[in-house]
C-alpha positions as a Markdown table, in Angstrom:
| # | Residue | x | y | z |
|---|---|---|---|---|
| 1 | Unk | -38.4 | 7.0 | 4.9 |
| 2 | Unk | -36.5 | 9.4 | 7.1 |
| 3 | Unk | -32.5 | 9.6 | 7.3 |
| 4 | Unk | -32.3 | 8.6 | 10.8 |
| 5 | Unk | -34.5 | 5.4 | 10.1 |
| 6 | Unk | -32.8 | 4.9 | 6.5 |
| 7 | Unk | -29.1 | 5.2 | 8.8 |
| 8 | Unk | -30.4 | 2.4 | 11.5 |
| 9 | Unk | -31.7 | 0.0 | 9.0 |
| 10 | Unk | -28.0 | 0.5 | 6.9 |
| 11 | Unk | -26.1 | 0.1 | 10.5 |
| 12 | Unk | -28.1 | -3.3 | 11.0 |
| 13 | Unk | -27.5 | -4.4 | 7.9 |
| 14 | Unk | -23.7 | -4.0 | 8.2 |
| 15 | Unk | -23.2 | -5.3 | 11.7 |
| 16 | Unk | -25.3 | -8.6 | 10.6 |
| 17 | Unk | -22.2 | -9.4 | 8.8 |
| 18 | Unk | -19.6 | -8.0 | 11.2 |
| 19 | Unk | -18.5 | -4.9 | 9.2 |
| 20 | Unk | -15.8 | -3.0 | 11.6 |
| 21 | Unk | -15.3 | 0.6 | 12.2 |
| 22 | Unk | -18.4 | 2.0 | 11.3 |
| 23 | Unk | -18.7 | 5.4 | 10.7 |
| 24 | Unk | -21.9 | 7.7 | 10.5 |
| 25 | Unk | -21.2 | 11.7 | 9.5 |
| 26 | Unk | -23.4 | 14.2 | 9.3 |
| 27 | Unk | -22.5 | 16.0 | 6.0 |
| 28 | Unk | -25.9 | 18.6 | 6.1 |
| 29 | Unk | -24.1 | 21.7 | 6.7 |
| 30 | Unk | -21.2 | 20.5 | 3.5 |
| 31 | Unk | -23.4 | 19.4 | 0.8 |
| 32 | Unk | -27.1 | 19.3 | -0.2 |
| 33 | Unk | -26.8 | 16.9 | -2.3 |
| 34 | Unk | -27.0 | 14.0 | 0.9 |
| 35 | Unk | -27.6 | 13.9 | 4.5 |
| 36 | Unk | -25.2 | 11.1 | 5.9 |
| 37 | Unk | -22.0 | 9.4 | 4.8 |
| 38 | Unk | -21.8 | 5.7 | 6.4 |
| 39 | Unk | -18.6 | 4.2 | 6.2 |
| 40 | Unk | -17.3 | 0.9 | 7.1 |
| 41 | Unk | -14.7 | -1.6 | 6.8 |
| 42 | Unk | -14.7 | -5.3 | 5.5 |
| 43 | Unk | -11.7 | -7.7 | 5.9 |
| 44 | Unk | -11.7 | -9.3 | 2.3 |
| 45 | Unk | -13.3 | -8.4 | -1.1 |
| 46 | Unk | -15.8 | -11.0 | -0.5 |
| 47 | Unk | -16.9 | -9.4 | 3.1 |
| 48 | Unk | -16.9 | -5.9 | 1.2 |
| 49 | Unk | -19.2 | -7.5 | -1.5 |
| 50 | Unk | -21.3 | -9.3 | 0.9 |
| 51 | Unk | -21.9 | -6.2 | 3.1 |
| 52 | Unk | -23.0 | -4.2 | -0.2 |
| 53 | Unk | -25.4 | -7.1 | -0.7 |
| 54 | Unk | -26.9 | -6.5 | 2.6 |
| 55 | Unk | -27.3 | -3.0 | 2.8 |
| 56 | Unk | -29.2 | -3.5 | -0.6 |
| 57 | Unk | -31.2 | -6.2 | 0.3 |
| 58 | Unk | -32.3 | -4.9 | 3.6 |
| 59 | Unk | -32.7 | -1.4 | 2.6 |
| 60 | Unk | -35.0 | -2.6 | -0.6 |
| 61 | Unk | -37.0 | -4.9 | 1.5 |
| 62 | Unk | -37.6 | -1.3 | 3.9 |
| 63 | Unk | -39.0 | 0.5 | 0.8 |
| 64 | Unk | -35.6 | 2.5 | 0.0 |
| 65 | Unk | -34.8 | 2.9 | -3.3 |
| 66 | Unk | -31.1 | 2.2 | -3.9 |
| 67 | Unk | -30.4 | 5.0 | -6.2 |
| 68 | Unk | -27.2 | 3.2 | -7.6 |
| 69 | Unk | -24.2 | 1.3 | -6.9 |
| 70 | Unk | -20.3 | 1.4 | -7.7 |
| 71 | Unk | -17.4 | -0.8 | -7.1 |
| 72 | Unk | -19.2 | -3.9 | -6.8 |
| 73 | Unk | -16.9 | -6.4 | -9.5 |
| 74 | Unk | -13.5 | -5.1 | -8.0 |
| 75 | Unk | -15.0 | -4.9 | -4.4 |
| 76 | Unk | -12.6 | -3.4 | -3.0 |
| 77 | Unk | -14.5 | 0.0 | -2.6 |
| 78 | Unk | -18.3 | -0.3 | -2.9 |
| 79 | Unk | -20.4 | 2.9 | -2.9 |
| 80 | Unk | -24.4 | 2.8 | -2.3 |
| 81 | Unk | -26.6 | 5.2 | -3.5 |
| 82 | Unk | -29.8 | 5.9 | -1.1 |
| 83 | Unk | -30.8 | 9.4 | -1.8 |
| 84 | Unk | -30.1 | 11.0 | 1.3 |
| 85 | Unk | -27.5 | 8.7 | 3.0 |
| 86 | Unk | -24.4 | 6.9 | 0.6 |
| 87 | Unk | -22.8 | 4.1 | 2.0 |
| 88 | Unk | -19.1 | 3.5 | 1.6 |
| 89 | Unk | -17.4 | -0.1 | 2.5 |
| 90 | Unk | -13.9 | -0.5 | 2.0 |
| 91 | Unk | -10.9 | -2.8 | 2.4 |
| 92 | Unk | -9.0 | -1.5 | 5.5 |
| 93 | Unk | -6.0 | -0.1 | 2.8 |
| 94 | Unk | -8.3 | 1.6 | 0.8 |
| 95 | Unk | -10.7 | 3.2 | 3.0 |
| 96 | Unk | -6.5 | 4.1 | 5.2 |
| 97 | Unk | -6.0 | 5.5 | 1.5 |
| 98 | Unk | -9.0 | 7.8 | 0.9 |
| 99 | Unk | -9.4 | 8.9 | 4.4 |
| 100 | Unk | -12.7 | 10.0 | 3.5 |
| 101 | Unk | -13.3 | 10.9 | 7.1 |
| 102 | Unk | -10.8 | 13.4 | 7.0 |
| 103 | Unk | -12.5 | 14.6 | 3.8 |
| 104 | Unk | -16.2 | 14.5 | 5.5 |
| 105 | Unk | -15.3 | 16.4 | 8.5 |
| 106 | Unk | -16.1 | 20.2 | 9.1 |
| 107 | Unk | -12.4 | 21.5 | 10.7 |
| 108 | Unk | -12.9 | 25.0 | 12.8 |
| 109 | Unk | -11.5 | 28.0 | 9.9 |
| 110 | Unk | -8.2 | 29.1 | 10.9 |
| 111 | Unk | -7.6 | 33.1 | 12.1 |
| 112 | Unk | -5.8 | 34.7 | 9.6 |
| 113 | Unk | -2.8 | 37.0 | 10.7 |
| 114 | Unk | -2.5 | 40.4 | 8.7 |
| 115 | Unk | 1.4 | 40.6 | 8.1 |
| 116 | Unk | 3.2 | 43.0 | 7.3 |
| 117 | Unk | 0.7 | 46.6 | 8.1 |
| 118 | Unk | 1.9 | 47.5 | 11.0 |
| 119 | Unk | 4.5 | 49.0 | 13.7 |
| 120 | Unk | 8.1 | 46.8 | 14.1 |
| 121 | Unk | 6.5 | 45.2 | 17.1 |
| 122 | Unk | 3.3 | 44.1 | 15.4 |
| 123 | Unk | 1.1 | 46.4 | 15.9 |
| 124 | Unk | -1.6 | 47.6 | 13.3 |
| 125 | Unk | -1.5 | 51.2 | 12.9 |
């Protein structure tokens, strides 16, 4: 199945039981070991767990093999395996925690500044 369906049958699956703040990055150009990173919030370890449930369920009944899955006794962070897109739900505190946004997104490379070479006003000679 391709990513972009794969992503659409995951979103469905997590607003059928109102996950919040869902999150879809493109991580192609950082990894090649996936495609998407899906993140999204549940209220209570037994929304988290129930959300994981769904995105299994659904995404098996689609033909997607769920390559794995991690977190699911504590539920407070559960991680899905599909191949090319991994599903993250968290507790609000945990997901605030791991910022895994922050973590997932490209950030433009800074200039650097040669110090140092250079005349007392700056310039390089």
């Amino acid at each position: 199945m391709r990513v972009d369906r794969i992503v659409k049958a995951v979103l469905t699956a997590l607003e059928d039981i109102k996950a919040r703040d869902i999150v879809v990055l493109n991580v192609v150009k950082l990894t090649a070991m996936f495609d998407r990173v899906i993140i999204a919030t549940g209220d209570s370890t037994r929304q988290v767990k129930s959300l994981a449930d769904n995105v299994q369920v659904k995404l098996k009944a689609a033909g997607v093999k769920v390559s794995g899955v991690e977190g699911e006794r504590a539920a407070e962070w559960v991680l899905i395996d599909l191949g090319n897109v991994v599903v993250h739900v968290m507790l609000p505190s945990v997901r605030a925690h791991y910022n895994l946004e922050e973590l997932w997104t490209v950030r433009p490379a800074r200039k650097r500044v040669q110090r140092g070479a250079g005349t007392a006003d700056g310039r390089l000679t």
